[in-house]
N, C-alpha and C positions, 0 to 999 in steps of 0.2 A: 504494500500500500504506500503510496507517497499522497503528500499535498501539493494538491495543483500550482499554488503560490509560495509553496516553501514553508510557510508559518501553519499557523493553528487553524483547526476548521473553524469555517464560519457555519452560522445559523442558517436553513434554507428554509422551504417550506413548514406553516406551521402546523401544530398538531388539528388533524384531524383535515387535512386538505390532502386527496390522495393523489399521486402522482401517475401518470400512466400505467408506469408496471406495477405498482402497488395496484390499482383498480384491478388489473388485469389476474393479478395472485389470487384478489380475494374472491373473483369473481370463479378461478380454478376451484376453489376448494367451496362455495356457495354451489357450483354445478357437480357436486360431488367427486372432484375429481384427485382428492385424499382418499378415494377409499376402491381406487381401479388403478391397481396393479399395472395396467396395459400402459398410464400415462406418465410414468416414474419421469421417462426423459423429459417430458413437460416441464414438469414440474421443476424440475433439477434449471433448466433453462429461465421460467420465470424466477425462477430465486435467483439465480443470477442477477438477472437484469434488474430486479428489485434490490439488490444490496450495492450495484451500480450506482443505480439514480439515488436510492440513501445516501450515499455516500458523496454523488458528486454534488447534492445541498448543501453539504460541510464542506466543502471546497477539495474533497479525497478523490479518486481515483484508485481502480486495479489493473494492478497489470498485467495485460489475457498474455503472461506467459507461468509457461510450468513450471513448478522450482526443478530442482537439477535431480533426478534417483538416482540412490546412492548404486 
């Protein structure tokens, strides 16, 4: 994880304003889709992009690389 500006995260969106892929999460698991097996890689995918867009509110970023296996 780095910050985008070097320094400390800043504040983004506030509580209770959902952001696309947060919409998009909660709307996975309101269409049941916590409880079908079939759609694990979904789900694995909106959690990503959900801890992204958290993340780039506070000014963070990840980096889509792998660490190194030993």
């Amino acid at each position: 994880m780095r910050c985008a500006d070097g320094g400390p995260g800043r504040r983004g969106a506030g509580p209770g304003r959902l952001r696309p892929a947060a919409g998009l999460f909660v709307q996975f698991f309101a269409n049941a889709g916590g409880h079908d097996e079939s759609r694990v890689q979904e789900a694995a995918h909106l959690l990503v992009e959900w801890t992204k867009e958290s993340m780039a509110a506070h000014g963070w970023y990840l980096k889509d690389v792998l660490p190194e296996q030993p």
